[in-house]
Z-matrix of the N, CA and C atoms (Angstrom, degrees):
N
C 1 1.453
C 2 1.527 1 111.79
N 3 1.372 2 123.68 1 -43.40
C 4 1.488 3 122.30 2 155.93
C 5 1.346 4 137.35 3 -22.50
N 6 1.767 5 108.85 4 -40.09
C 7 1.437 6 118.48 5 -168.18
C 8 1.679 7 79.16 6 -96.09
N 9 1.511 8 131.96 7 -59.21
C 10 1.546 9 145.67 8 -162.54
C 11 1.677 10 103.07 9 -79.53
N 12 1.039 11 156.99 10 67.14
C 13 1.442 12 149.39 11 173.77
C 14 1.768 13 84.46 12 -82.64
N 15 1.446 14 91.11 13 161.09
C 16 1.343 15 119.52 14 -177.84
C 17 1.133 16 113.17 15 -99.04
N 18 1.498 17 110.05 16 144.08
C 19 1.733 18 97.52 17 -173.21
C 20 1.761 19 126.50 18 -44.32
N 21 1.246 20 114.75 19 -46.99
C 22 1.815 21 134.60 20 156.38
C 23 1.059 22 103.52 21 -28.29
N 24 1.549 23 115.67 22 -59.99
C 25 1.923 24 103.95 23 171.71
C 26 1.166 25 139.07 24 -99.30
N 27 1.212 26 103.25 25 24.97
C 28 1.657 27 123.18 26 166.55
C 29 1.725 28 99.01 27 -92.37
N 30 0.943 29 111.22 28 -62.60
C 31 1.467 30 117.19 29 165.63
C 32 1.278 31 127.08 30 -36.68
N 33 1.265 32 124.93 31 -53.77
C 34 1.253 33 128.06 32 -171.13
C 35 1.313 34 118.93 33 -95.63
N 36 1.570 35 108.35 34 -8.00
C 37 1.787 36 124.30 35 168.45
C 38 1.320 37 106.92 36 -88.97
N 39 1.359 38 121.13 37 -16.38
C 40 1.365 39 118.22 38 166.38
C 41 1.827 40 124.05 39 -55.88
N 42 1.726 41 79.24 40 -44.11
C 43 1.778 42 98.93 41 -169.74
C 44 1.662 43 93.34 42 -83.73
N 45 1.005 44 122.40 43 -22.47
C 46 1.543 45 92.50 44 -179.59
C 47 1.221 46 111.62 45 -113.38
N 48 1.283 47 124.48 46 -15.78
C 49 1.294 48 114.76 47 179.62
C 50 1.992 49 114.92 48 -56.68
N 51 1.634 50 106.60 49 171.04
C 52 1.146 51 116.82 50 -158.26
C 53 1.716 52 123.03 51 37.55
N 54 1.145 53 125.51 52 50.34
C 55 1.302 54 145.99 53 -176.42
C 56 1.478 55 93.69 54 37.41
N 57 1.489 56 142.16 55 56.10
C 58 1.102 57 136.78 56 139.49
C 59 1.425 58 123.13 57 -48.09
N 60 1.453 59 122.74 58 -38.66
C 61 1.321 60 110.87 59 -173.56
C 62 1.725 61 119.11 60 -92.66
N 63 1.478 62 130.28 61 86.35
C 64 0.691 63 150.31 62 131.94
C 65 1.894 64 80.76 63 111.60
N 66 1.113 65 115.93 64 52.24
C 67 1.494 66 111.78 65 164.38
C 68 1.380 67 109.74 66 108.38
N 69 1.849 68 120.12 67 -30.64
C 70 1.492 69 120.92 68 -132.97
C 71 1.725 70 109.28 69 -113.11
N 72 1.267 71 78.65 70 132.43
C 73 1.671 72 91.28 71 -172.50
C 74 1.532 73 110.72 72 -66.61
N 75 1.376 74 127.92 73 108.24
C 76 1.227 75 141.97 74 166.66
C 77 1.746 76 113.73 75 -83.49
N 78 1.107 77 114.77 76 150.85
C 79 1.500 78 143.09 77 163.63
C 80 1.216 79 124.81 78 -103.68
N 81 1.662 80 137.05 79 123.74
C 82 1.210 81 99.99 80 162.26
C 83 1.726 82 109.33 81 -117.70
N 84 1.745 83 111.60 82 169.50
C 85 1.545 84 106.77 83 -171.99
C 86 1.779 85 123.10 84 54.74
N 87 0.959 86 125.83 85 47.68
C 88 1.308 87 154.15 86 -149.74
C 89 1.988 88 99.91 87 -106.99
N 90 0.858 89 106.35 88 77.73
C 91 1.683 90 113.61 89 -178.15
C 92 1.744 91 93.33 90 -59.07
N 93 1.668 92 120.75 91 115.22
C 94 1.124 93 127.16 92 141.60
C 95 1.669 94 126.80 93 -98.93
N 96 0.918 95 124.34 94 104.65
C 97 1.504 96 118.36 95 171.77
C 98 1.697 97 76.75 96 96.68
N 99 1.809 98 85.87 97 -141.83
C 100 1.204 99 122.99 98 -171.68
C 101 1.866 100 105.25 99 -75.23
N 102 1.039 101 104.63 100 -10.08
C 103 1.559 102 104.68 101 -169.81
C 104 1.798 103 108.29 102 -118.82
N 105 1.256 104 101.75 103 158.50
C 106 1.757 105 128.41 104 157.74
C 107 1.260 106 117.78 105 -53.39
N 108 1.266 107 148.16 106 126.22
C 109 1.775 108 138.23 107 128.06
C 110 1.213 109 100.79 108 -75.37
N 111 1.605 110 104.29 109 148.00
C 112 1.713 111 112.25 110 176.25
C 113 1.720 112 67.40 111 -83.02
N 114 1.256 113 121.54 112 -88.21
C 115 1.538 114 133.39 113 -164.92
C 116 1.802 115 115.97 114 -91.87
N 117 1.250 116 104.18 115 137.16
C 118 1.483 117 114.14 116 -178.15
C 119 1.693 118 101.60 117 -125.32
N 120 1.145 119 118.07 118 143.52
C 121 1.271 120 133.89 119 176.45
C 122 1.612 121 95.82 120 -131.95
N 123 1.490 122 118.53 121 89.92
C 124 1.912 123 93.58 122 -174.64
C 125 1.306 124 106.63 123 -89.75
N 126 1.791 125 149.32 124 -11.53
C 127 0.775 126 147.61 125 147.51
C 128 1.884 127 119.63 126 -27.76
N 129 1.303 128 97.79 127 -70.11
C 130 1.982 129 108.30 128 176.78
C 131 1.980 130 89.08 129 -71.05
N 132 1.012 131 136.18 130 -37.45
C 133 1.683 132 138.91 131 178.06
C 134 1.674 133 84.16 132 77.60
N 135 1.159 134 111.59 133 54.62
C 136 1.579 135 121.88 134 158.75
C 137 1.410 136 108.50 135 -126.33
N 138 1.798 137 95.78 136 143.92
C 139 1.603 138 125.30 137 170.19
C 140 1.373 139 110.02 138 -116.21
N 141 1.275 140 106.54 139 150.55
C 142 1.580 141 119.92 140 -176.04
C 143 1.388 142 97.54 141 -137.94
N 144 1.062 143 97.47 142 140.11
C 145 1.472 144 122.39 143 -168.39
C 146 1.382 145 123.82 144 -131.09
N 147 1.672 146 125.41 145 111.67
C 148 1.562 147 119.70 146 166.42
C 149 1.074 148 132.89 147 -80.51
N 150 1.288 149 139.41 148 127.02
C 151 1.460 150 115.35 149 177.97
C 152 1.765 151 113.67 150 -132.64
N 153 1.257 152 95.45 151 135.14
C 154 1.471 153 115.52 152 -165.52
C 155 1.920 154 103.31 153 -63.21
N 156 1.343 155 114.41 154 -148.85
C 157 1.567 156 111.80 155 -166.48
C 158 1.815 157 87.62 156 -121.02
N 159 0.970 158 112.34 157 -2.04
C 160 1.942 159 109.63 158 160.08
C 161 1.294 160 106.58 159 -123.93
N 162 1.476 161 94.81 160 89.57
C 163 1.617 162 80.63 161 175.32
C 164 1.941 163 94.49 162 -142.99
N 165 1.071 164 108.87 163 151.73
C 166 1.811 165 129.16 164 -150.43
C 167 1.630 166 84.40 165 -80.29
N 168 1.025 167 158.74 166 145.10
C 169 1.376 168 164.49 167 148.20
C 170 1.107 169 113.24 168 -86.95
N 171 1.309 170 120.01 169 -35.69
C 172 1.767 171 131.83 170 -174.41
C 173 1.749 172 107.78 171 -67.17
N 174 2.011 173 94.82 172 -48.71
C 175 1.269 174 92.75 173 179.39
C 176 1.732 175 116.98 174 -81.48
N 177 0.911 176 123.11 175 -7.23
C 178 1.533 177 142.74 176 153.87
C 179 1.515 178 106.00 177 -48.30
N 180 1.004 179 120.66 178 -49.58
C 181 2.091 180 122.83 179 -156.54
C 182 1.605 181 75.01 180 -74.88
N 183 1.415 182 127.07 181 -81.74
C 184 1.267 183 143.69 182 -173.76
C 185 1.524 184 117.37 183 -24.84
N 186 1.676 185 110.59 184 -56.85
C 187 1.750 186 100.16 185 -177.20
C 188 1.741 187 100.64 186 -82.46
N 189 1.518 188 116.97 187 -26.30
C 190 1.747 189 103.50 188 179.93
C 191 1.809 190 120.07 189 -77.87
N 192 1.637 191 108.76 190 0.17
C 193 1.418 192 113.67 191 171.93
C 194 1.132 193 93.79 192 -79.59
N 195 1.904 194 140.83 193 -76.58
C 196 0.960 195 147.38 194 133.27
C 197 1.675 196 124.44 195 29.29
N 198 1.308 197 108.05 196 -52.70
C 199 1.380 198 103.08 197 178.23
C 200 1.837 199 108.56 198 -108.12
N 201 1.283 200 117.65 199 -3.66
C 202 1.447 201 137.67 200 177.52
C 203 1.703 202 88.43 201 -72.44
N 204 1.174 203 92.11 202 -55.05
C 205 1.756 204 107.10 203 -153.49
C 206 2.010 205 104.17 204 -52.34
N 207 1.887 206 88.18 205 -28.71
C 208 1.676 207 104.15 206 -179.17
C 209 1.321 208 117.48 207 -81.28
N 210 1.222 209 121.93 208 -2.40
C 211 1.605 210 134.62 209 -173.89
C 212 1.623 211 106.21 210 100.54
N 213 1.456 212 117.14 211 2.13
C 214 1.452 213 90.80 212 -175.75
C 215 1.688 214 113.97 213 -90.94
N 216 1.338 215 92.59 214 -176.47
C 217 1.779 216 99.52 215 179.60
C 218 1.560 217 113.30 216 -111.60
N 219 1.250 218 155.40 217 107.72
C 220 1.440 219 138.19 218 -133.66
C 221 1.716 220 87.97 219 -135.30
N 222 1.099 221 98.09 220 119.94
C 223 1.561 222 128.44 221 163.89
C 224 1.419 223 113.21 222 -74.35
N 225 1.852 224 122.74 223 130.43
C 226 1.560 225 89.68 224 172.78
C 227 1.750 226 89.68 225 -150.33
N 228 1.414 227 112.09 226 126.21
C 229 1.714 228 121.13 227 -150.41
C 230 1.442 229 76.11 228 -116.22
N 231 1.280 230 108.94 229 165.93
C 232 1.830 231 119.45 230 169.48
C 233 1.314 232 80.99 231 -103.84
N 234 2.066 233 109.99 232 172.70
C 235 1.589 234 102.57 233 170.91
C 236 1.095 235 133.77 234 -116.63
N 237 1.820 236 90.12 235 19.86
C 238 1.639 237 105.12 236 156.18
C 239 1.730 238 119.87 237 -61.44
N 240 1.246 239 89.60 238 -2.91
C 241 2.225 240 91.34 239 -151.60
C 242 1.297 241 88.01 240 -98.47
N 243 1.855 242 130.87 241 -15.31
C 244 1.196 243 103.27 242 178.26
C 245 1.943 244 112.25 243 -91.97
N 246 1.210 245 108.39 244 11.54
C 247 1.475 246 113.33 245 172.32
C 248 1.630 247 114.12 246 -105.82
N 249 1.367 248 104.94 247 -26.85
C 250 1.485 249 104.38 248 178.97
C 251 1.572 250 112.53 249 -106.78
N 252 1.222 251 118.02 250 1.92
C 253 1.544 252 109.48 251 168.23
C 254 2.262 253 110.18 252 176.41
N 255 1.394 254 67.94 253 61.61
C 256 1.858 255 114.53 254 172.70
C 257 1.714 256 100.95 255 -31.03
N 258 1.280 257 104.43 256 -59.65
C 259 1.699 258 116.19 257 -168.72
C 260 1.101 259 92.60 258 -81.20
N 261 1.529 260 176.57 259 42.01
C 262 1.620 261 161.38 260 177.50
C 263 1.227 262 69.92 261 -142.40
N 264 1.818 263 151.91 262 -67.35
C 265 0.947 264 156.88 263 -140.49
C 266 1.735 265 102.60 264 -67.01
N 267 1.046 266 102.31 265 -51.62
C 268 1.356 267 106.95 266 -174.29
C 269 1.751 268 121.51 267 -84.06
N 270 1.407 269 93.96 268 -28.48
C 271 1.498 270 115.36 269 173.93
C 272 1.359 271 113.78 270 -46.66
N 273 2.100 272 108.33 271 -63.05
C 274 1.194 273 126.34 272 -173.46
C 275 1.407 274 119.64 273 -62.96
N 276 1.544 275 100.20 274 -27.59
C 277 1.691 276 95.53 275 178.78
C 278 1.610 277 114.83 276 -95.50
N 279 1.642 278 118.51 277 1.60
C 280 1.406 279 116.81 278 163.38
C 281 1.410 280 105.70 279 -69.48
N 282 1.023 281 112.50 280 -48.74
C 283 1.860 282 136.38 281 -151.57
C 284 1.539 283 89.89 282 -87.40
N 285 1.540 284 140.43 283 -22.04
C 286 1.482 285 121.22 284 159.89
C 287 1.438 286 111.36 285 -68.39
N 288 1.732 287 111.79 286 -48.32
C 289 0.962 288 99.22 287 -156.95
C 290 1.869 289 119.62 288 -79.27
N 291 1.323 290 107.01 289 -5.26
C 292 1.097 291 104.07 290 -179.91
C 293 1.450 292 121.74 291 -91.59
N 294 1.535 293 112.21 292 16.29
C 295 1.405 294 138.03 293 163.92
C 296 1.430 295 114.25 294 -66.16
């Protein structure tokens, strides 16, 4: 996924990369455990997550208990939401992480 990012995370690594978004150091593709972060913030110990129109929900409940269970906080945007409402997208994950 590093060499292949998805359009959603070409986009949204734009906006956060080099701590553009409100100070905070982002990651992207960040192997925790057994699993991927599209995005890591390990400071806020938040993940953000895109998910396309096939995407497993079951296996979703399972790796975000999993990474809950690790202290993190897991964000999860569809990647329609970063074309139809860009700013709530970016808003919500300043305003988590500064929780």
């Amino acid at each position: 996924m590093r060499q292949e990012p998805t359009f959603a995370e070409r986009v949204m690594w734009d906006r956060l990369r080099n701590r553009k978004l409100a100070g905070l150091k982002f990651r992207r593709q960040v192997p925790i455990g057994p699993y991927i972060a599209d995005f890591l913030c390990k400071e806020a110990k938040l993940i953000v997550e895109f998910d396309g129109p096939n995407h497993d929900e079951a296996y979703d409940l399972t790796r975000d208990g999993w990474l809950r269970a690790q202290g993190y906080r897991v964000l999860r945007f569809a990647n329609n939401d970063l074309g139809n409402r860009m700013g709530w997208v970016l808003e919500t994950i300043r305003a988590t992480a500064e929780r």
